[in-house]
BAFI-3210 file (N, C-alpha, C; in Angstrom, 3 decimals, decimal comma, padded with zeros to 6 digits):
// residues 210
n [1|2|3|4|5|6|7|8|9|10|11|12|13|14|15|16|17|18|19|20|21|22|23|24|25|26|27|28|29|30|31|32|33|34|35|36|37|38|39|40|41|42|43|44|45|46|47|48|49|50|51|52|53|54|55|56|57|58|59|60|61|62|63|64|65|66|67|68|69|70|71|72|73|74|75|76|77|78|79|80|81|82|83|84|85|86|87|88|89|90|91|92|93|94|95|96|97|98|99|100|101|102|103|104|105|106|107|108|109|110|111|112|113|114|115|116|117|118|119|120|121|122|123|124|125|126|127|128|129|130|131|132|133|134|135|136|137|138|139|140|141|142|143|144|145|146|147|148|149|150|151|152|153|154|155|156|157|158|159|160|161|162|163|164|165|166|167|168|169|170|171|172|173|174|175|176|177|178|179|180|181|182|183|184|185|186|187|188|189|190|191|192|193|194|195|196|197|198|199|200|201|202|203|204|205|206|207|208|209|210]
n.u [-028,628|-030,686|-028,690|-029,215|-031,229|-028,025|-026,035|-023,344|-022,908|-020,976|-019,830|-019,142|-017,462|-015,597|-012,289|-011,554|-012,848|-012,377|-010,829|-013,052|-013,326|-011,216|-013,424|-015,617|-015,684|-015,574|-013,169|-010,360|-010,146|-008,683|-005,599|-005,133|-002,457|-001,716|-002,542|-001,835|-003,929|-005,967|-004,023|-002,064|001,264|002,979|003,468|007,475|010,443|010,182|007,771|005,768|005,123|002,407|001,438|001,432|002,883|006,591|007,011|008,102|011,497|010,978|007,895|008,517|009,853|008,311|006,478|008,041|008,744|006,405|006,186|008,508|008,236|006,037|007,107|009,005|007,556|006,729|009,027|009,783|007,706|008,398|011,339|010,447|009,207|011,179|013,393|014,645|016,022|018,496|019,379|021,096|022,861|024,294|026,714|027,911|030,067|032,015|033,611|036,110|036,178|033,381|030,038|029,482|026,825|024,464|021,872|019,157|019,534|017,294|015,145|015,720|015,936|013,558|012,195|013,202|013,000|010,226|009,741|010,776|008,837|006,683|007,307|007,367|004,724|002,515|004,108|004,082|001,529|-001,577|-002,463|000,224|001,403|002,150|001,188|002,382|002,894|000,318|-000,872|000,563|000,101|001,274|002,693|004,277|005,342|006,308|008,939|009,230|006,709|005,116|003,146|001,950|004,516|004,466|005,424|007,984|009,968|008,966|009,985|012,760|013,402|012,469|014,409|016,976|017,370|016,782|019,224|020,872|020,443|021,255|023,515|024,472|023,971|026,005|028,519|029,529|031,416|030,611|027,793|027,108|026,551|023,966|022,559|023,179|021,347|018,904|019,574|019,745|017,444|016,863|018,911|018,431|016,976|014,396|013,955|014,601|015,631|018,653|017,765|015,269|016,425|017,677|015,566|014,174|011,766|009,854|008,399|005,023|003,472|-000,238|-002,079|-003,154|-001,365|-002,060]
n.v [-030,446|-027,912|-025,223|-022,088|-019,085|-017,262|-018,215|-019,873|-023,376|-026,185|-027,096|-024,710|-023,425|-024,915|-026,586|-027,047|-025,288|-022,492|-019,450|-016,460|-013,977|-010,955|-008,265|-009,088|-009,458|-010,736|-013,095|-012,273|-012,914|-015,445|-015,008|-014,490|-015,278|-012,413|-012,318|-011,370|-010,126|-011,685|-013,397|-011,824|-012,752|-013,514|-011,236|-010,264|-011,194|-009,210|-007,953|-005,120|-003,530|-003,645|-005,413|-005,806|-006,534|-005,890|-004,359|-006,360|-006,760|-007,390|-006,415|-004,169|-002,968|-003,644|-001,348|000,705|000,599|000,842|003,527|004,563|004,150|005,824|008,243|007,807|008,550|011,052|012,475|011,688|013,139|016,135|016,040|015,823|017,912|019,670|019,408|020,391|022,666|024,732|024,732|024,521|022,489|018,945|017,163|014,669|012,386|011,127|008,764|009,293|010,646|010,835|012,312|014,297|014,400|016,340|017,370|018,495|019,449|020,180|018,588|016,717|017,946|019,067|017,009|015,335|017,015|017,335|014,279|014,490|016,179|015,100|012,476|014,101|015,076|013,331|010,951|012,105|013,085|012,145|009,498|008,096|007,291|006,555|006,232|003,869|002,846|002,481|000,813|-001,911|-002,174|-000,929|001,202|004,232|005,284|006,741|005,742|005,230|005,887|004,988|006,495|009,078|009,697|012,998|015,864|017,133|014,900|013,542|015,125|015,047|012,809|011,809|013,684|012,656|010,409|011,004|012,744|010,285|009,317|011,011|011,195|008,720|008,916|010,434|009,518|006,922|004,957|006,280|005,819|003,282|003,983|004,432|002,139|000,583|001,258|001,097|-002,021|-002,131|-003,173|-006,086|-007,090|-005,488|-005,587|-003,712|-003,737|-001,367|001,593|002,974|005,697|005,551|005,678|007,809|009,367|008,310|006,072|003,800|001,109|-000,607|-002,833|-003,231|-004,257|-007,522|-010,656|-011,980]
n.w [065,770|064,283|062,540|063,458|061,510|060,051|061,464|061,059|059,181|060,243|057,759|056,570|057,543|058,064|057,634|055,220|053,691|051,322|051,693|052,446|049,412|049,856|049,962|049,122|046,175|042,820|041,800|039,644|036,164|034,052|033,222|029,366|026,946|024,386|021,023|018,044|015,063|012,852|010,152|010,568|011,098|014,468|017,105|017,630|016,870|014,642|014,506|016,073|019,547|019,562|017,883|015,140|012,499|011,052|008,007|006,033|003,475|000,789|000,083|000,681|-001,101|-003,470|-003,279|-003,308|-005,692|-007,562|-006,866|-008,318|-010,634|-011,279|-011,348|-012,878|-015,585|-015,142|-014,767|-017,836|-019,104|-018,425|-019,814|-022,018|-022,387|-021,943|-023,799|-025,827|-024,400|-023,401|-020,675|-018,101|-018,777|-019,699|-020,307|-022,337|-022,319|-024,755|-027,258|-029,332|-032,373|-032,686|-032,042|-029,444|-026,933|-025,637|-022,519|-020,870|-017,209|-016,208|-015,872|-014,645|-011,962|-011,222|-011,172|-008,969|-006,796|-006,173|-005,758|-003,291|-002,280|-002,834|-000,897|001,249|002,169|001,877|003,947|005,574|006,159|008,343|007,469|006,434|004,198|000,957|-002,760|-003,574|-001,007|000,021|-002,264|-001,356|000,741|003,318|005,994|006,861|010,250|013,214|015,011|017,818|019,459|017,349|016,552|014,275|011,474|011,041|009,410|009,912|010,261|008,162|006,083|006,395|006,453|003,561|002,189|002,866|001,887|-000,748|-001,016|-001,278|-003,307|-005,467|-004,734|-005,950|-008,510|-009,526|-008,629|-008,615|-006,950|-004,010|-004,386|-003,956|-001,444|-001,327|-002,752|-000,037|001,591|000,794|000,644|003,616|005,442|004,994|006,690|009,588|012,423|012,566|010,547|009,142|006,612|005,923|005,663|007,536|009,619|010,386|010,255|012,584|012,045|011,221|009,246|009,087|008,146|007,836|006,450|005,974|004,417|001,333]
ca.u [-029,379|-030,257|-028,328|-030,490|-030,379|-027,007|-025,232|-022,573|-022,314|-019,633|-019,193|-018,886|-016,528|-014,679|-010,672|-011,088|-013,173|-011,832|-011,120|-013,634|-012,181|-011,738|-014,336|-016,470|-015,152|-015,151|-011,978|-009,638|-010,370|-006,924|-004,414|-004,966|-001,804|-002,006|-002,371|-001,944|-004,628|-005,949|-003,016|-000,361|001,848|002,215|004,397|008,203|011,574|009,604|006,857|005,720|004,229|000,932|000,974|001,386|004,712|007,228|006,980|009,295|012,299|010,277|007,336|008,723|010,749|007,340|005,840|008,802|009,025|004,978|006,560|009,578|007,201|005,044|007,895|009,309|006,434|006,787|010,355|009,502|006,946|009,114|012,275|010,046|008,923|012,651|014,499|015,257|016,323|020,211|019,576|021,961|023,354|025,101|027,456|027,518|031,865|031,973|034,405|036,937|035,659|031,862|029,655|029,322|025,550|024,358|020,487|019,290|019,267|016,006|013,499|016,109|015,736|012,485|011,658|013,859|012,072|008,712|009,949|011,302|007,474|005,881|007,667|007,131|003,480|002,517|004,190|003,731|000,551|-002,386|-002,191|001,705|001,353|002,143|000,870|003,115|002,870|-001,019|-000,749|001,178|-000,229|002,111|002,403|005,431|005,087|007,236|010,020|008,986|005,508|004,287|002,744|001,973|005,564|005,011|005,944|009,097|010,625|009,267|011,154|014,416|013,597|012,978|015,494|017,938|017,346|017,016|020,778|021,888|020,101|021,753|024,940|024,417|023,969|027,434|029,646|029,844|031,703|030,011|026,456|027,160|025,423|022,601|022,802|023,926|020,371|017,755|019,376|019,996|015,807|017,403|019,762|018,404|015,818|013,424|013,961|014,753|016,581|019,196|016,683|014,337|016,953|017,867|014,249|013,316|010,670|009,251|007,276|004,618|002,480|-001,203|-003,250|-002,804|-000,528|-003,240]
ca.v [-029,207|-027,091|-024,184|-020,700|-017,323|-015,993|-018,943|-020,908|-024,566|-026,759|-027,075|-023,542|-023,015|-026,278|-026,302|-027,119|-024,064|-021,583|-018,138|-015,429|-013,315|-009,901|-007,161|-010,171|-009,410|-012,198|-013,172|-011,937|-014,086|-015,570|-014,341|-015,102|-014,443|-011,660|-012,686|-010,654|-010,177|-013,147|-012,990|-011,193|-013,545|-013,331|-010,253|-011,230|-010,108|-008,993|-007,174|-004,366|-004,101|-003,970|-006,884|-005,031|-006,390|-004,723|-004,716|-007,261|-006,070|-007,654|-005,530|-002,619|-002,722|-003,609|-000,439|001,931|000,159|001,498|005,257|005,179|004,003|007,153|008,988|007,654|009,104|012,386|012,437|011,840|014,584|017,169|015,435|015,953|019,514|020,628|018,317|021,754|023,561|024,472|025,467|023,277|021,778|018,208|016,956|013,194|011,820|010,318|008,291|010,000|010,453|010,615|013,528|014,749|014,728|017,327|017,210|019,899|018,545|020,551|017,817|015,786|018,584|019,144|015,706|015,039|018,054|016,936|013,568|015,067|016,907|013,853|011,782|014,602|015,472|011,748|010,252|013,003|012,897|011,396|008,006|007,940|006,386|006,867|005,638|002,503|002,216|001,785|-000,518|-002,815|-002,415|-000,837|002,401|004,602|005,750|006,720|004,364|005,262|005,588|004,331|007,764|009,605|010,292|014,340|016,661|017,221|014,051|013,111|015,591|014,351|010,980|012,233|014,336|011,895|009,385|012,356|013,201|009,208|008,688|011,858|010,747|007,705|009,536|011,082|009,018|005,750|004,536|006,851|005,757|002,401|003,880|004,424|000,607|000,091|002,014|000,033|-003,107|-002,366|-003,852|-007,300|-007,726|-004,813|-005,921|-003,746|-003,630|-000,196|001,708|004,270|007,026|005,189|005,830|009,094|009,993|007,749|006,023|002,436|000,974|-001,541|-003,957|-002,659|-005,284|-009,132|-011,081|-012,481]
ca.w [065,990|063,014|062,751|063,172|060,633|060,314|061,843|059,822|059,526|060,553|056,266|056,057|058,497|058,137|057,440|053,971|053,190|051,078|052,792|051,729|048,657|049,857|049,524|048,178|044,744|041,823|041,381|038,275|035,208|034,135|031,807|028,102|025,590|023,537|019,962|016,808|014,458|012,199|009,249|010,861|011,972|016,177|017,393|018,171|016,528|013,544|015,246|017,114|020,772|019,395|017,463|013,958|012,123|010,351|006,822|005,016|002,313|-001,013|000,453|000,834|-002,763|-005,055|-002,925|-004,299|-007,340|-008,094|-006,931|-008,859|-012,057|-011,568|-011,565|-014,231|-016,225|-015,021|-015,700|-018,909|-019,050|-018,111|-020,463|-023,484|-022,459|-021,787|-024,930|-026,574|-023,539|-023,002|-019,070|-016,923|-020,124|-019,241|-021,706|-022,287|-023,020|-026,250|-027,784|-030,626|-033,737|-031,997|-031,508|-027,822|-026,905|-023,963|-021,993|-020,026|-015,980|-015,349|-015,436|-013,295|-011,028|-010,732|-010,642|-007,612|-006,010|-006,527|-005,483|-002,030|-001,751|-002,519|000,123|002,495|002,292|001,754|004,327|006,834|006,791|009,148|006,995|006,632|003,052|-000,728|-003,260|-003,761|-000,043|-000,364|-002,912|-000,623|002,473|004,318|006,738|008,182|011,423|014,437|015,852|019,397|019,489|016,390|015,926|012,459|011,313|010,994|008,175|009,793|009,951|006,672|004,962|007,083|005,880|002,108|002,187|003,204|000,928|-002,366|-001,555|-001,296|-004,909|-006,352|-004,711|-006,505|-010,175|-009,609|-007,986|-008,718|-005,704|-003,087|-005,138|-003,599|000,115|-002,017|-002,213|001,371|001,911|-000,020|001,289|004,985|006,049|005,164|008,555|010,363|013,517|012,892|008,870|008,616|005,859|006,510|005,992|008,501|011,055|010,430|010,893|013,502|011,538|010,871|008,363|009,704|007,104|007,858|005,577|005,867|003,291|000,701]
c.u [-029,307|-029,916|-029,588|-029,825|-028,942|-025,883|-024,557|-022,303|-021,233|-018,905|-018,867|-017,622|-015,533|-013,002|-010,864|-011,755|-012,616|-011,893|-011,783|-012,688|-012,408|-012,059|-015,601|-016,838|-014,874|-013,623|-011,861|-009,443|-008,867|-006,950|-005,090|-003,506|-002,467|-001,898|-002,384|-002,846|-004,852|-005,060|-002,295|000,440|002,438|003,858|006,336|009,401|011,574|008,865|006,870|005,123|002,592|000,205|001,109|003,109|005,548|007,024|008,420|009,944|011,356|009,209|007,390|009,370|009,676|006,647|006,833|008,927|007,486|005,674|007,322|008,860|006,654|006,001|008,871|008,732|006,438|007,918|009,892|009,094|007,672|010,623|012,120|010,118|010,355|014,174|015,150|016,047|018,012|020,455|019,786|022,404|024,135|025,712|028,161|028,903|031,293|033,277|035,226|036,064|033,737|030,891|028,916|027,709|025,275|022,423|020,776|019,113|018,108|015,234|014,415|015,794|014,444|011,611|011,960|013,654|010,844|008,928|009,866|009,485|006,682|005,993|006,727|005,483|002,435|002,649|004,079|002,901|-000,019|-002,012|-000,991|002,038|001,714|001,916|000,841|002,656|001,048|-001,630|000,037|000,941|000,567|002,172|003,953|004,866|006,400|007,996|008,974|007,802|004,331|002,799|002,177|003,492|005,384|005,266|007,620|010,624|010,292|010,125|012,677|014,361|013,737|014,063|016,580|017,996|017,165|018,811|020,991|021,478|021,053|022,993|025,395|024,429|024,895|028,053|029,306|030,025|030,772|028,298|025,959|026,178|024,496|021,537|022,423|022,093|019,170|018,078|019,528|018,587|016,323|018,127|019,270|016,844|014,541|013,050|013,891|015,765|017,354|018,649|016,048|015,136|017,209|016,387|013,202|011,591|010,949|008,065|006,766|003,605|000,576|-002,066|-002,575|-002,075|-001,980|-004,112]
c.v [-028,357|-025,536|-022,373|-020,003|-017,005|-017,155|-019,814|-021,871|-025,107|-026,991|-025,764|-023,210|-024,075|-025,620|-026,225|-026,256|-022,752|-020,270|-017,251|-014,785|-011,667|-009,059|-008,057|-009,547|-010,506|-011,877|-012,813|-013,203|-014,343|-015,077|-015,013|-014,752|-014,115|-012,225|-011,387|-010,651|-011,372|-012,903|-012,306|-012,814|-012,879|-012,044|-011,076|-010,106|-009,015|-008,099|-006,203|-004,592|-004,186|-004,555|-007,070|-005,354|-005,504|-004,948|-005,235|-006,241|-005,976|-006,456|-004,168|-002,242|-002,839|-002,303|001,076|001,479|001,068|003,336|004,901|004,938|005,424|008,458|009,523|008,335|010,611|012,734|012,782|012,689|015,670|016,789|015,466|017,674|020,583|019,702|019,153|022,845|023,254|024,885|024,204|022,362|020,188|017,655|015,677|012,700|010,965|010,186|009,087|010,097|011,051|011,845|013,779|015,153|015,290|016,998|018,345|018,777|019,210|019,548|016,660|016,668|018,688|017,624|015,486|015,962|017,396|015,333|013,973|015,366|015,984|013,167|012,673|014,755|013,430|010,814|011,012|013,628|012,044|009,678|007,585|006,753|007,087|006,036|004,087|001,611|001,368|000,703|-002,205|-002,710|-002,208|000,892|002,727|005,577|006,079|005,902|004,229|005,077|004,946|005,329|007,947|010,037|012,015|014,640|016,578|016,083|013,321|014,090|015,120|013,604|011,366|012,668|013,862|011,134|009,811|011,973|011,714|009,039|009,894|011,960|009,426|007,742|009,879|010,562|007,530|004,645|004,770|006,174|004,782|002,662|004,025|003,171|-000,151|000,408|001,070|-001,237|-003,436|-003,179|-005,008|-007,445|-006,793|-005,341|-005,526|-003,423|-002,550|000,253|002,743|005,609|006,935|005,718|007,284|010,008|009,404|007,558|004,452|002,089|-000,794|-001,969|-003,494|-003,420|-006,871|-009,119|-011,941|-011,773]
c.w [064,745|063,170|062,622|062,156|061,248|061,098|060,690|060,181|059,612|058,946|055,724|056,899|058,723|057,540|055,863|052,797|052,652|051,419|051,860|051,038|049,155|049,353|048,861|046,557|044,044|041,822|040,076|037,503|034,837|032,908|031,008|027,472|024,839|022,231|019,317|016,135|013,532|010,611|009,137|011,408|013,409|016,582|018,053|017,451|015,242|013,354|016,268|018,616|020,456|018,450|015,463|013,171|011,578|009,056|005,873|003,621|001,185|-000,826|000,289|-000,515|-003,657|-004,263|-003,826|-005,400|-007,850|-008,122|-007,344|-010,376|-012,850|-011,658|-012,500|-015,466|-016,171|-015,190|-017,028|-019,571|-019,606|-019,064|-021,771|-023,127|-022,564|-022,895|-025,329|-025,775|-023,560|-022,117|-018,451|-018,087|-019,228|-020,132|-021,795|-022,696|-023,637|-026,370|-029,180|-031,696|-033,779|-031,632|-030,118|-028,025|-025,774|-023,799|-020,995|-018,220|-015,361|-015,039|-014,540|-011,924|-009,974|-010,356|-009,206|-006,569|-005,214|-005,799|-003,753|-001,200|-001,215|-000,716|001,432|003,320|002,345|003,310|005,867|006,980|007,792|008,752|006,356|005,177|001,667|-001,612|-003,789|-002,647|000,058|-000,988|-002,331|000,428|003,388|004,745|007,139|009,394|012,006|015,211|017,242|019,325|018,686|015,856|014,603|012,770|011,519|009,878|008,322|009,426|008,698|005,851|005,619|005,787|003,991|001,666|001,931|001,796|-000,586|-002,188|-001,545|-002,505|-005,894|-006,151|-005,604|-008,355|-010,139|-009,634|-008,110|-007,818|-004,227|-003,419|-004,205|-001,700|-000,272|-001,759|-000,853|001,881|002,010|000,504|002,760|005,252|006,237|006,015|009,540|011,020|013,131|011,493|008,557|007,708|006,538|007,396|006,708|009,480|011,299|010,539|011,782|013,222|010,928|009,754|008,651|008,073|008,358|007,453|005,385|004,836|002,461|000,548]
res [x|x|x|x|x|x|x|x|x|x|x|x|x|x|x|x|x|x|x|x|x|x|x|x|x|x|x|x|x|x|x|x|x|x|x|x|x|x|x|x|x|x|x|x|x|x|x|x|x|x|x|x|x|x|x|x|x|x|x|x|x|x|x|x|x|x|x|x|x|x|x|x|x|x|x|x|x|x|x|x|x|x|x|x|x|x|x|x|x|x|x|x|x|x|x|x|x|x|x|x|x|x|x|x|x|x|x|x|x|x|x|x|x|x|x|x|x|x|x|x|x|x|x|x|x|x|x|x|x|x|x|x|x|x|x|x|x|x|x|x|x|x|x|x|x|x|x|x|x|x|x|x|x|x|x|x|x|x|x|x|x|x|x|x|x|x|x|x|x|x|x|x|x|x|x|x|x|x|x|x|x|x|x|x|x|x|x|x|x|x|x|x|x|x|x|x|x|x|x|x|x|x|x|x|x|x|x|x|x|x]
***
């Protein structure tokens, strides 16, 4: 007998019919894994949650190597302009016989100012970069959220890492956390330096390798 309108056949209604989905809603397409972008390598102990790694030691050392260059230069600058100056005199130990040579420490001063500014304004801005960092493809941000760092915690972070370099011109021994600083990234998880921690701040790789 053929079934009328609105009646369901014995194949529709059979055992081995799958039960309507409710609300007659398509089903949810399946999972994919998340991948990382094409030339990151894939998020993990290396990486952030959103797929963005951290930026490797070598990385992060030819990025300050470009800023400590440009700085170098301006040093200089300011090292010619103040050669004649006897404000903040420093007075160089010489050997017997030897004549004691002095430099004024302004243009260390102001350098290591200007240094401090840099960092701050730079990296606490919108695009959390300096010049070096640009050149290497790399960003600091916010531990936690992965944020813009801020003004405030970039000057922490500058800050921080001014007094371990000018502890490091003095002291010899003490200089050595200077050291301890620059090479913490190498064993630390999320490759941060001192100063990263003390201002709760990460630096992620931004532009493929190549």
């Amino acid at each position: 007998m053929t079934p009328g309108p609105g009646e369901a056949t014995g194949a529709d209604t059979g055992a081995g019919a799958p039960p309507p989905f409710p609300g007659n809603a398509p089903p949810p397409p399946p999972a994919f894994p998340t991948q990382a972008p094409v030339g990151y390598p894939s998020t993990g102990p290396t990486g952030t949650a959103d797929g963005l790694p951290y930026a490797t030691w070598g990385i992060r050392v030819g990025g300050y190597l470009i800023d400590a260059v440009i700085f170098l230069v301006v040093l200089a600058l300011f090292y010619l302009l103040f050669r004649h100056s006897h404000t903040l005199d420093v007075r160089l130990m010489a050997r017997r016989g030897t004549r004691r040579r002095s430099f004024s420490a302004v243009p260390f001063l102001i350098t290591g100012v200007l240094w401090i500014a840099y960092g701050t304004l730079l990296c606490g801005s919108p695009k959390g970069q300096t010049v070096g960092m640009m050149a290497v493809g790399v960003r600091v941000v916010r531990d936690e959220t992965l944020a813009a760092l801020g003004y405030g915690r970039a000057l922490a972070r500058a800050a921080f890492e001014g007094v371990l370099r000018l502890i490091n011109l003095l002291f010899l021994l003490l200089g050595l956390i200077w050291v301890l600083d620059m090479l913490f990234p190498l064993w630390d998880k999320k490759r941060q330096t001192l100063h990263d921690k003390v201002a709760g701040s990460v630096v992620l790789r931004v532009r493929p390798a190549g």
